[in-house]
C-alpha distance (Angstrom), angle and dihedral (degrees) to the residues before:
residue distance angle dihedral
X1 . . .
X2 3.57 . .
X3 3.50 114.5 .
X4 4.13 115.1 -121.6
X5 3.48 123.6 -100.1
X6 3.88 99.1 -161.4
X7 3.52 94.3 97.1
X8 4.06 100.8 60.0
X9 3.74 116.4 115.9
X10 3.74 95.5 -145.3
X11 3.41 107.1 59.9
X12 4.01 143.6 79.6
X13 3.94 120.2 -69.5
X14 3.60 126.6 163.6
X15 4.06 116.5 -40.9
X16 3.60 92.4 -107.6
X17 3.76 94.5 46.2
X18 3.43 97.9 45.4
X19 4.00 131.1 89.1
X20 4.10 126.9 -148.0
X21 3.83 101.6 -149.7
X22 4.20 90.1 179.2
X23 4.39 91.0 38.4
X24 3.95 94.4 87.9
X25 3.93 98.7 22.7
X26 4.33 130.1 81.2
X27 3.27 134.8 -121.0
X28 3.77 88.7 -160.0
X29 3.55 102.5 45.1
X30 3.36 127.7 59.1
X31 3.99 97.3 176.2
X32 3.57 95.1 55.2
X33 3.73 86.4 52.6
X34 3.56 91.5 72.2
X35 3.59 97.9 55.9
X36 3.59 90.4 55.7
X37 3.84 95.5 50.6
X38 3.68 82.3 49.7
X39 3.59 98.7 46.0
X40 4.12 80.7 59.7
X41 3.51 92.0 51.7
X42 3.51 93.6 46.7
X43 3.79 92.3 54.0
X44 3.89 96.4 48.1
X45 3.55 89.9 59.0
X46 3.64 96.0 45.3
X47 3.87 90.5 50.5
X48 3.48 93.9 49.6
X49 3.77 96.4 54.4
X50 4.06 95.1 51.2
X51 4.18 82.8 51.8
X52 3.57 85.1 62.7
X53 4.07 104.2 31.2
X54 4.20 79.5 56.7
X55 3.64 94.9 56.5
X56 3.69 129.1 -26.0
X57 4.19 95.0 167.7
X58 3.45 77.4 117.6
X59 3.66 91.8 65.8
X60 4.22 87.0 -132.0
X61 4.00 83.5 142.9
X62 3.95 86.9 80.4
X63 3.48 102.6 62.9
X64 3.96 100.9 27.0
X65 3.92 92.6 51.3
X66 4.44 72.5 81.9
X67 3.56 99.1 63.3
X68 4.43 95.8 35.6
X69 3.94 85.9 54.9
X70 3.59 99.0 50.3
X71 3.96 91.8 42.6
X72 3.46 89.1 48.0
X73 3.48 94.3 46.1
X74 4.17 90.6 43.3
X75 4.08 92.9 47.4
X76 4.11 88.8 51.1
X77 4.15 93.1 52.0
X78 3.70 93.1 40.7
X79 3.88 91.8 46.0
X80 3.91 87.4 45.1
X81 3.81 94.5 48.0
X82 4.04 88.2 48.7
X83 4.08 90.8 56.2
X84 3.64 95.5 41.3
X85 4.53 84.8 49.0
X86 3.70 85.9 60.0
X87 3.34 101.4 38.8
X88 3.81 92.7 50.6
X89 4.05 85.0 50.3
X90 4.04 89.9 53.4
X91 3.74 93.2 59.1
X92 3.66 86.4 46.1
X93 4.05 83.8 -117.8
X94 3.93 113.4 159.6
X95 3.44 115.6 -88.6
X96 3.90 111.0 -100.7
X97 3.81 131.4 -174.0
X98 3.69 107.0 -133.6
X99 3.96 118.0 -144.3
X100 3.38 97.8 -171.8
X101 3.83 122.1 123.3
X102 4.04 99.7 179.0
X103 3.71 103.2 109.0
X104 4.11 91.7 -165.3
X105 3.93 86.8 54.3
X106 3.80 92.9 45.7
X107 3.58 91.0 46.0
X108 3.81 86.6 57.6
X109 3.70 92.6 42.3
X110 3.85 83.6 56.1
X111 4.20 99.9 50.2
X112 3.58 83.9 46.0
X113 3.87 96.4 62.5
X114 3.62 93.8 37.5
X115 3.81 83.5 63.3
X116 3.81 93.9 58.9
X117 3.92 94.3 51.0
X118 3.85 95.3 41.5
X119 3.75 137.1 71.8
X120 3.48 93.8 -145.6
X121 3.72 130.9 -3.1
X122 4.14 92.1 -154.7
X123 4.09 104.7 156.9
X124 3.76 98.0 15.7
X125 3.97 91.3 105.7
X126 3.58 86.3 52.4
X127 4.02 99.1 51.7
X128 3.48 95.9 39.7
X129 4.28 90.9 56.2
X130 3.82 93.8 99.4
X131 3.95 85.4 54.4
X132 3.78 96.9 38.0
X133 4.15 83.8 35.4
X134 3.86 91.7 64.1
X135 4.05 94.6 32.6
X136 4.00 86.0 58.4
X137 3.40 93.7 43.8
X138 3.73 101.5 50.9
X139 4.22 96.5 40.0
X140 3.78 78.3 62.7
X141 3.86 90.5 79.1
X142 4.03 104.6 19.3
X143 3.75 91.5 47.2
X144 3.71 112.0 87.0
X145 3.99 153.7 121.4
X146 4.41 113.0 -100.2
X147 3.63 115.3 177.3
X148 3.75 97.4 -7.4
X149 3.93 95.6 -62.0
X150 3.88 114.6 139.2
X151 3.69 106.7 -89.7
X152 3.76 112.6 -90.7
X153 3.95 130.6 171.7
X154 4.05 112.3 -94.0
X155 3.85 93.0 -155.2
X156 3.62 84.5 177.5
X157 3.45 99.8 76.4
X158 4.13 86.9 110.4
X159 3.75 88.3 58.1
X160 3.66 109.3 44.5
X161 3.63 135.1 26.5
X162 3.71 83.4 -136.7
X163 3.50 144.2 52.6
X164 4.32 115.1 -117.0
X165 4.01 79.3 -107.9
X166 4.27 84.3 61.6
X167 3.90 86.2 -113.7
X168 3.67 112.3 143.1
X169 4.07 121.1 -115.3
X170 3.83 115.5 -94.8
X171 4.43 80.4 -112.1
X172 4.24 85.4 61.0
X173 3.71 99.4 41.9
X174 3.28 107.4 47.3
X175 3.89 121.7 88.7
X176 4.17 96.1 -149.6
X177 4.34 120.2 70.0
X178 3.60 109.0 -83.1
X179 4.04 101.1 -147.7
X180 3.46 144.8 -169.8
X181 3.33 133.6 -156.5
X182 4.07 106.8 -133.8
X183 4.16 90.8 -159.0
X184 3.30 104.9 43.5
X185 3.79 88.3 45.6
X186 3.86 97.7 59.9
X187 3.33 90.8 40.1
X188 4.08 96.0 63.2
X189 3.52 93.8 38.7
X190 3.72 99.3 50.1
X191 4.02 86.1 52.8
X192 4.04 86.3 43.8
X193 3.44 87.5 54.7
X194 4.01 99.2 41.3
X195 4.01 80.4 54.0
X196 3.56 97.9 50.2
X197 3.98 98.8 46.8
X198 3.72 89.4 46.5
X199 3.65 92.0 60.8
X200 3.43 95.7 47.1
X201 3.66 95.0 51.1
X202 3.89 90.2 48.5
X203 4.09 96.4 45.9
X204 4.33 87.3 40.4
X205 3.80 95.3 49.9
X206 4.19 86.9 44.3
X207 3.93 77.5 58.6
X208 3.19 102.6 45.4
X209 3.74 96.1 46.7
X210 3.86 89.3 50.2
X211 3.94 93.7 55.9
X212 3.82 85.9 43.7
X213 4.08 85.5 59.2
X214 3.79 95.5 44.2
X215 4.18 86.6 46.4
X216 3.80 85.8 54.1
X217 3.62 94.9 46.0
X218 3.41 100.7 44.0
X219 4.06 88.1 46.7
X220 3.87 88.3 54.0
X221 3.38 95.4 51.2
X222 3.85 98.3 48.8
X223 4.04 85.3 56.6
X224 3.04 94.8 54.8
């Protein structure tokens, strides 16, 4: 007897119950990729906190803050790694892939770039403060000595309950309640987020317009 097929994973259900992984991505660009990924993240995290702003009395808040940390944290580095694509392709810089997982060091990566393309980068410091707000905020627990290494970030804290030395998080180890406050968490990261998509947009339409020119120009110049 044939064995049922109702139970695969990968496979067509009903319309409403059924997710599109390729609908929203490219298959000819990888930088806008990210932003979709990260648009997922984003949207976990944000889902997860209104569960628990309508009713935590079941305490749900405790295990979930997990999962909204490490999509927040995932949605910020792949948002960071899309700006820092396209700003590596408007100084005609090779294209690298970026390893990196430390959000404060892409961050600087990021302001760094910005720099090269811009004349001035007067006000940036000042809309990137809910980003560099939360960053700051956060590397003031994950960021600390173990076993007399330099002090480096362990950004993931929200994935294991130890570090990949077997030291426990700073949330483990320490005697007092480590809290978090649900509200003014979304509230940061939805503006960190708003912040990071708009410069994307702006630096990715720059692009765009820029290989539009060149497409024009080089379409002139073979009719000619």
């Amino acid at each position: 007897m044939a064995k049922s097929q109702d139970n695969k994973i990968f496979t067509y259900g009903r319309v409403e119950n059924t997710s599109y992984m390729n609908w929203r991505t490219s298959r000819y660009d990888d930088i806008y990729n990210y932003t979709v990924l990260g648009d997922g993240f984003s949207q976990a995290a944000l889902i997860l906190m209104d569960k628990i702003l309508e009713d935590n009395t079941d305490k749900k808040g405790d295990v979930l803050i997990f999962p909204i940390f490490y999509n927040i944290n995932q949605a910020i580095e792949v948002y960071l790694k899309a700006i820092i694509y396209v700003l590596n392709e408007l100084k005609g810089d090779i294209k690298e892939n970026i390893k990196d997982h430390d959000i404060r060091s892409l961050l600087s990566q990021m302001k760094a770039r910005i720099e090269k393309v811009e004349d001035s980068t007067k006000g940036l410091e000042k809309y990137l403060k809910p980003l560099s707000s939360y960053i700051n905020e956060l590397y003031g627990k994950i960021y600390y000595d173990e076993k007399g290494v330099k002090s480096k970030a362990h950004i993931d804290f929200a994935r294991y309950p130890v570090t990949t030395a077997g030291t426990q998080h700073f949330y483990i180890k320490n005697h007092e309640n480590e809290v978090v406050n649900i509200k003014n968490l979304r509230e940061k990261f939805k503006e960190a987020k708003e912040c990071l998509k708009n410069l994307y947009f702006m630096y990715s339409n720059r692009l765009e317009s820029i290989k539009e020119m060149k497409a024009e120009a080089e379409e002139s110049r073979l009719c000619y």
